[in-house]
C-alpha positions as CSV (number, residue, x, y, z in Angstrom):
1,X,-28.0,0.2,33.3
2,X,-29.7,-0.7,36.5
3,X,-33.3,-0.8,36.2
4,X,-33.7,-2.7,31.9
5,X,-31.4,-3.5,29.2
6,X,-27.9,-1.5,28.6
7,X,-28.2,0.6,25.3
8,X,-25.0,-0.5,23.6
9,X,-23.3,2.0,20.9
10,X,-21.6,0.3,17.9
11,X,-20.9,3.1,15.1
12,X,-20.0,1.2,12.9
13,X,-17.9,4.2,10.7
14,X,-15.2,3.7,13.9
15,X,-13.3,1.0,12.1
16,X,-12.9,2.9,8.2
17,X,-15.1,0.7,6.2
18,X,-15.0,2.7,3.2
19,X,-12.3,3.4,1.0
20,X,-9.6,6.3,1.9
21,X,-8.0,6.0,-1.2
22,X,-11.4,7.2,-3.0
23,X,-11.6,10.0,0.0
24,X,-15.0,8.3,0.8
25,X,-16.7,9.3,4.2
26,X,-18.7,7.4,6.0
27,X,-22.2,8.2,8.2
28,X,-23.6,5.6,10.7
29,X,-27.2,7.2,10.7
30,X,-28.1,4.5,13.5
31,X,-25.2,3.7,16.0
32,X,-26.6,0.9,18.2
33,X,-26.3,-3.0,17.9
34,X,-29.1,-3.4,16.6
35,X,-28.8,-1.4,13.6
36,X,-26.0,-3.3,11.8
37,X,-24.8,-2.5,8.1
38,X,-26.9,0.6,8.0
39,X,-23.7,3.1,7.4
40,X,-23.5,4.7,4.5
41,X,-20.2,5.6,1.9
42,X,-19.5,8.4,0.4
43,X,-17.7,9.9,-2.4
44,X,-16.4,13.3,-3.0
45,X,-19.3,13.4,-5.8
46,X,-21.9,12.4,-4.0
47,X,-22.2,8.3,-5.3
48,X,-23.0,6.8,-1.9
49,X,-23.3,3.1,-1.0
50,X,-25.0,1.6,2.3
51,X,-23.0,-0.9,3.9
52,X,-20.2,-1.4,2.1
53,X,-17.9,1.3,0.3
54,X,-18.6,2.6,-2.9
55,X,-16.9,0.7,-6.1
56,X,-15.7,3.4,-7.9
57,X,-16.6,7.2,-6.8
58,X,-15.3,7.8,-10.9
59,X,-16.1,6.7,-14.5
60,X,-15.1,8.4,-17.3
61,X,-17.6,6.8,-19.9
62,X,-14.9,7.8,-22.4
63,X,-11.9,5.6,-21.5
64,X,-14.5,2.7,-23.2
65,X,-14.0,4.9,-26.6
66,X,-17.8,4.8,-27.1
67,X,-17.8,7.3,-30.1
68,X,-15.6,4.6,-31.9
69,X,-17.7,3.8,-35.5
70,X,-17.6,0.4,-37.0
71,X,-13.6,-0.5,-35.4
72,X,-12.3,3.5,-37.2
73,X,-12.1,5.7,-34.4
74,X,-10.5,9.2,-34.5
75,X,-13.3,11.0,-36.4
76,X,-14.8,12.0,-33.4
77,X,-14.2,13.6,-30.0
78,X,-15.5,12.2,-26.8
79,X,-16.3,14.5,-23.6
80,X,-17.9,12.7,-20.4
81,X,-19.7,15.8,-18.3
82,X,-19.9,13.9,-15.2
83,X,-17.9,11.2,-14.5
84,X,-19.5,10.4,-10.8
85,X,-20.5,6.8,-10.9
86,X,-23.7,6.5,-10.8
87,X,-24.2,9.3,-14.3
88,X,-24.0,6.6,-16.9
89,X,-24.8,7.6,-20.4
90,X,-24.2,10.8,-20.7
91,X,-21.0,11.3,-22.7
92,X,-21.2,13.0,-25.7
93,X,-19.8,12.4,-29.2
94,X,-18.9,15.7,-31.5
95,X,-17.3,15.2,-35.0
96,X,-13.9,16.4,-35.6
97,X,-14.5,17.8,-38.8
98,X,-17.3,19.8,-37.3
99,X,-17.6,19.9,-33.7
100,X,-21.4,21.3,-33.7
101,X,-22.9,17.9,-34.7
102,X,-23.1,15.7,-31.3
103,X,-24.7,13.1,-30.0
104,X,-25.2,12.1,-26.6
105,X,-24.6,8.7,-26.0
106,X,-23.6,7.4,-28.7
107,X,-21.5,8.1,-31.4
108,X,-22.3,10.8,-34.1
109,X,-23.7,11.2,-37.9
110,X,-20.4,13.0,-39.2
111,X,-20.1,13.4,-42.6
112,X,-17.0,12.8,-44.6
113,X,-16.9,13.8,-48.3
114,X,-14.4,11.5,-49.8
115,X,-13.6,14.3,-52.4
116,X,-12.2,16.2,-49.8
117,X,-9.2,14.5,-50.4
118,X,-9.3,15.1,-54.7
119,X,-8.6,11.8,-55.2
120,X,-9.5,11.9,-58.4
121,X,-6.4,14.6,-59.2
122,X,-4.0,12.9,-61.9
123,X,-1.2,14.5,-60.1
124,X,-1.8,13.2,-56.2
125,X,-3.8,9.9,-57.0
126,X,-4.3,6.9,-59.5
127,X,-7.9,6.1,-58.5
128,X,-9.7,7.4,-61.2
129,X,-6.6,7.1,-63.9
130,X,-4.5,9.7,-65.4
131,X,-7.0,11.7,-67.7
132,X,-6.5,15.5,-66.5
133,X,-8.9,17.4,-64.6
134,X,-12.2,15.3,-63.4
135,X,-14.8,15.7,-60.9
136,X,-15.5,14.0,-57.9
137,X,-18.7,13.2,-56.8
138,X,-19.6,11.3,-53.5
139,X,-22.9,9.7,-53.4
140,X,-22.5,8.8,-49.6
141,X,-21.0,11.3,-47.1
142,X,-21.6,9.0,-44.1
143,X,-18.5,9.0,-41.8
144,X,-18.7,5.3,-42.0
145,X,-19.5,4.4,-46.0
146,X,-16.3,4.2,-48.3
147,X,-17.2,2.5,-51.7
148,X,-14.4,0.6,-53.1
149,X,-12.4,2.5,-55.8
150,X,-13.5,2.1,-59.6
151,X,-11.6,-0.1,-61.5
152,X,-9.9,1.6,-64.5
């Protein structure tokens, strides 16, 4: 420029900073030299980062097994609606034995009848000794209470 200063442009998205392998696009809102580190990354789902690409476009809150109870997992299901990023606690826990009670982040109050099982049947168990026919009663159906078994 003749008559001042030369307006320089510098967009800064020319050089890739943000991470292919995520299919992350990048914006340069202001493309001069004096506007450094104001582009912006973003992911397919919409997590963006300024400056810098984004650290992970995806987490699946399940991989973590958050609906895991007291080290026994298996009882319950985990589902993770939207695994962009930045939507953290949000996955949702549903009981296996009956998939309408849930919980969202956390895991579930599933019960678990021990009986279920008719442990106390002469013919498929020894817990409750060989007397015939009895009944089983469970005082507790929390999904994580077992008492241990009576003595005989």
């Amino acid at each position: 420029k003749v008559d001042g200063p030369a307006t320089c442009s510098k967009n800064e998205c020319d050089a890739n900073p943000c991470d292919a392998k995520q299919s992350q696009t990048c914006n340069d809102p202001s493309p001069t030299l004096a506007s450094i580190g104001d582009y912006v990354c973003t992911c397919p789902n919409g997590v963006k980062a300024t400056g810098g690409p984004v650290t992970k476009c995806v987490d699946d809150e399940c991989d973590a097994n958050p609906c895991k109870i007291n080290g026994m997992g298996g009882d319950q299901d985990c589902t993770d609606p939207d695994t962009a990023s930045n939507k953290l606690h949000d996955f949702v826990c549903s009981c296996k034995s009956d998939s309408k009670i849930k919980k969202v982040d956390g895991p579930a109050t599933c019960s678990k009848n021990e009986c279920d099982a008719n442990p106390c049947d002469a013919k498929q168990s020894q817990t409750c000794g060989m007397g015939g026919d009895q009944d089983c009663k469970d005082p507790d159906t929390a999904a994580n209470k077992s008492a241990p078994a009576p003595t005989v």
